[in-house]
C-alpha positions in Angstrom: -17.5 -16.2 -26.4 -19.3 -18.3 -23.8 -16.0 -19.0 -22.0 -15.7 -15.0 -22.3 -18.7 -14.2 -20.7 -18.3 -16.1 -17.6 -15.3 -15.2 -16.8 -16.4 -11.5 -17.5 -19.4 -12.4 -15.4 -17.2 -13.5 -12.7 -14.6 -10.8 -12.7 -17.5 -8.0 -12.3 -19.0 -10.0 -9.1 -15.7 -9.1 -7.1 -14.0 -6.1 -9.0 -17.6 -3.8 -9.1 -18.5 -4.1 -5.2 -15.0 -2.9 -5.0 -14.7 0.4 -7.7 -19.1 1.4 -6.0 -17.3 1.1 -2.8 -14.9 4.1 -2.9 -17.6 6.4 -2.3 -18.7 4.6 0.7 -15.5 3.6 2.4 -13.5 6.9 1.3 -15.4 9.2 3.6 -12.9 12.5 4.1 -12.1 14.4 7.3 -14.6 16.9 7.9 -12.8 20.4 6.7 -12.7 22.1 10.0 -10.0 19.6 11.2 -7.7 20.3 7.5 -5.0 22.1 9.3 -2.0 21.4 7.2 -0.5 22.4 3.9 -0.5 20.5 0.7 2.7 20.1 0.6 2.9 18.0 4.1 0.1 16.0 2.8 2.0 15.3 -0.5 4.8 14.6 1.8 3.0 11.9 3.9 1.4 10.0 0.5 4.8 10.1 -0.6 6.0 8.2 2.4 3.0 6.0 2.4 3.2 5.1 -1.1 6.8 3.4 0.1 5.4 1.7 3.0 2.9 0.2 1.1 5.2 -0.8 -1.5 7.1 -2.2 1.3 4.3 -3.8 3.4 4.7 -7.9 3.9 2.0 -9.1 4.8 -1.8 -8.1 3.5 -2.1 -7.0 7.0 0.2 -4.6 7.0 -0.8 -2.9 3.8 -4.4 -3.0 4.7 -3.7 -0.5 7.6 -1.1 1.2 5.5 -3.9 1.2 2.7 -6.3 2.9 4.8 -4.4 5.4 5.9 -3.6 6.5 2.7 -6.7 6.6 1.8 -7.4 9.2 4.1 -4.5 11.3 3.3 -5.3 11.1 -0.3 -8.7 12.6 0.8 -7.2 15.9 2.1 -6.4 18.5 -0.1 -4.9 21.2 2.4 -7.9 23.5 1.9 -11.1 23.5 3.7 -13.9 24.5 1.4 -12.4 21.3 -0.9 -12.5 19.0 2.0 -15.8 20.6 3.1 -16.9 20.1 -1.2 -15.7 16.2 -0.7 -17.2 15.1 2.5 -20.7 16.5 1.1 -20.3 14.7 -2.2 -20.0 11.6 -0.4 -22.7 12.0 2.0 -25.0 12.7 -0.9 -23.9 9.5 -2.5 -24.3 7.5 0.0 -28.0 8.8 0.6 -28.5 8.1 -2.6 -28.7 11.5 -4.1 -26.5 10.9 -7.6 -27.2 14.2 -8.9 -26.7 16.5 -5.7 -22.9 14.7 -5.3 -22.4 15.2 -8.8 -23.0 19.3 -9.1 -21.2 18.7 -5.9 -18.4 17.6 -7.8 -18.4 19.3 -10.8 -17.8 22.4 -8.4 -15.1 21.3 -6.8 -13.2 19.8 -9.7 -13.2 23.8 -10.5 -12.7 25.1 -7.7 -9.6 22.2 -7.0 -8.3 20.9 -10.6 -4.9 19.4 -8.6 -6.9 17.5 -6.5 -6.7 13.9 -7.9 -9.4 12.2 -5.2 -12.4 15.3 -6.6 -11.3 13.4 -10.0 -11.3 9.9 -8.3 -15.0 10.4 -6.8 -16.3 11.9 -9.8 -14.7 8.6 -11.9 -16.7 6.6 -9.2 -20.0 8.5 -9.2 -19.6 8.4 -13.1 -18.9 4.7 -12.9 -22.2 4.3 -10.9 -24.2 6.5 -13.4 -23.1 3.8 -15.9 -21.4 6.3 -17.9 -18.5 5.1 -18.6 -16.3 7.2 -20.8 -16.6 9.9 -18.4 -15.7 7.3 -15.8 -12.9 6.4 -17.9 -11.9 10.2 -19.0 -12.0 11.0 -14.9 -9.4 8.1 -14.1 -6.8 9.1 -16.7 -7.2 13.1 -14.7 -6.4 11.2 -11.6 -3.6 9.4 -12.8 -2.0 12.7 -14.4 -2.0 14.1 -11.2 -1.2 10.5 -9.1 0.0 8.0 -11.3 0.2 5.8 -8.4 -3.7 5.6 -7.8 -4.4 2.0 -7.0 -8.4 3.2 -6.7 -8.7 4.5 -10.4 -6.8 2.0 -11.7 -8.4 -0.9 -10.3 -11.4 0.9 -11.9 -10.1 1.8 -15.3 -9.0 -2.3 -15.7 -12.9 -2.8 -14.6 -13.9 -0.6 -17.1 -11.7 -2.3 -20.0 -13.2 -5.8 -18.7 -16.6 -4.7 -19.7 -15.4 -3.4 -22.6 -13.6 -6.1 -23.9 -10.1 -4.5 -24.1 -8.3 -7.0 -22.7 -4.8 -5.5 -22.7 -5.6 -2.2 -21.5 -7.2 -3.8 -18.9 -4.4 -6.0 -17.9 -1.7 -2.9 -18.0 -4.1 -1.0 -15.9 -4.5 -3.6 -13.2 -0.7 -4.7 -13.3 -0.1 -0.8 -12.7 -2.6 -1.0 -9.5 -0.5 -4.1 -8.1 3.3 -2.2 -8.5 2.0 0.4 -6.5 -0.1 -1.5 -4.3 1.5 -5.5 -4.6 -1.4 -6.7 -2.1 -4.3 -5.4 -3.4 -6.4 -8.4 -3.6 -9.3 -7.2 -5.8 -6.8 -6.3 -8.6 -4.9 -9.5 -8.4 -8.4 -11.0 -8.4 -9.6 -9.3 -11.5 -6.1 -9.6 -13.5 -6.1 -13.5 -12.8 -9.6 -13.4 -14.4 -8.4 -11.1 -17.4 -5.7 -13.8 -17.8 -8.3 -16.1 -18.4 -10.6 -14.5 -20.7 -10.7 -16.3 -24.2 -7.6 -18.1 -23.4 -5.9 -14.7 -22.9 -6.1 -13.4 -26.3 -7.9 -9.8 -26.9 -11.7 -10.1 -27.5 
């Protein structure tokens, strides 16, 4: 268990900075400049999903990552956008339970939209409530399967709760869609090693 326990130690230190972060880093386009449908987004993640498939270098996929990320943070309509961007400006003041009424409403108001879902997984996450986290990221990944973000943070999830294998599918599911995602490959290395690789 010892062995356990650092390792788990040690595979929190670089995958929780990472899951906290989305709110931060993820900050959408203010809804006044949403000017095109969802299918044209859907269109574009589509085509970014393939670059970043493609990508060879960590470089390359970093830029391609970030853009993504901001496409996946546009959901064609304004008051969703506008919902988003004051979710994560509450967050990142600090406000927990202003950004979460803020997203309650607008998984209502937007029930497609798998970043409202991603965020609230985050905020959740945060809160240290983590079956809703965990609930959150399987919504997400009903509507994008290919959503590096809440997969990297449902394996995190399974690492603190000792469920080795989940964790391990979810991660290896983060790296096929995303193969230089270094926090996942980080954390999956580390589930590797935890009790010898056997389930806890």
């Amino acid at each position: 268990m010892r062995t356990a326990s650092l390792i788990l130690a040690a595979a929190l230190t670089v995958a929780a900075p990472a899951f906290a972060q989305q709110m931060q880093q993820r900050q959408p386009q203010p809804a006044q400049q949403t000017s095109r449908t969802p299918q044209q987004i859907a269109a574009q993640v589509e085509q970014l999903f393939q670059q970043l498939g493609d990508a060879p270098d960590p470089n390359q996929a970093s830029r391609i990552e970030q853009t993504l990320v901001r496409t996946l943070a546009q959901s064609g309509s304004p008051t969703a956008d506008l919902l988003l961007q004051r979710a994560t400006e509450a967050l990142n003041k600090g406000d927990q339970e202003t950004a979460l009424n803020t997203l309650n409403s607008l998984v209502k108001l937007a029930p497609n939209f798998a970043e409202a879902w991603n965020r609230r997984a985050t905020l959740y996450f945060l809160m240290g409530n983590l079956e809703a986290s965990l609930s959150d990221c399987q919504k997400v990944l009903t509507l994008e399967p290919r959503h590096f973000g809440a997969l990297v943070g449902m394996g995190q999830i399974y690492v603190i709760l000792n469920k080795r294998d989940d964790a391990k599918r979810a991660l290896q599911r983060a790296l096929a869609a995303h193969p230089h995602l270094a926090g996942a490959k980080t954390l999956l290395e580390a589930v590797d090693k935890m009790d010898g690789g056997r389930e806890l």
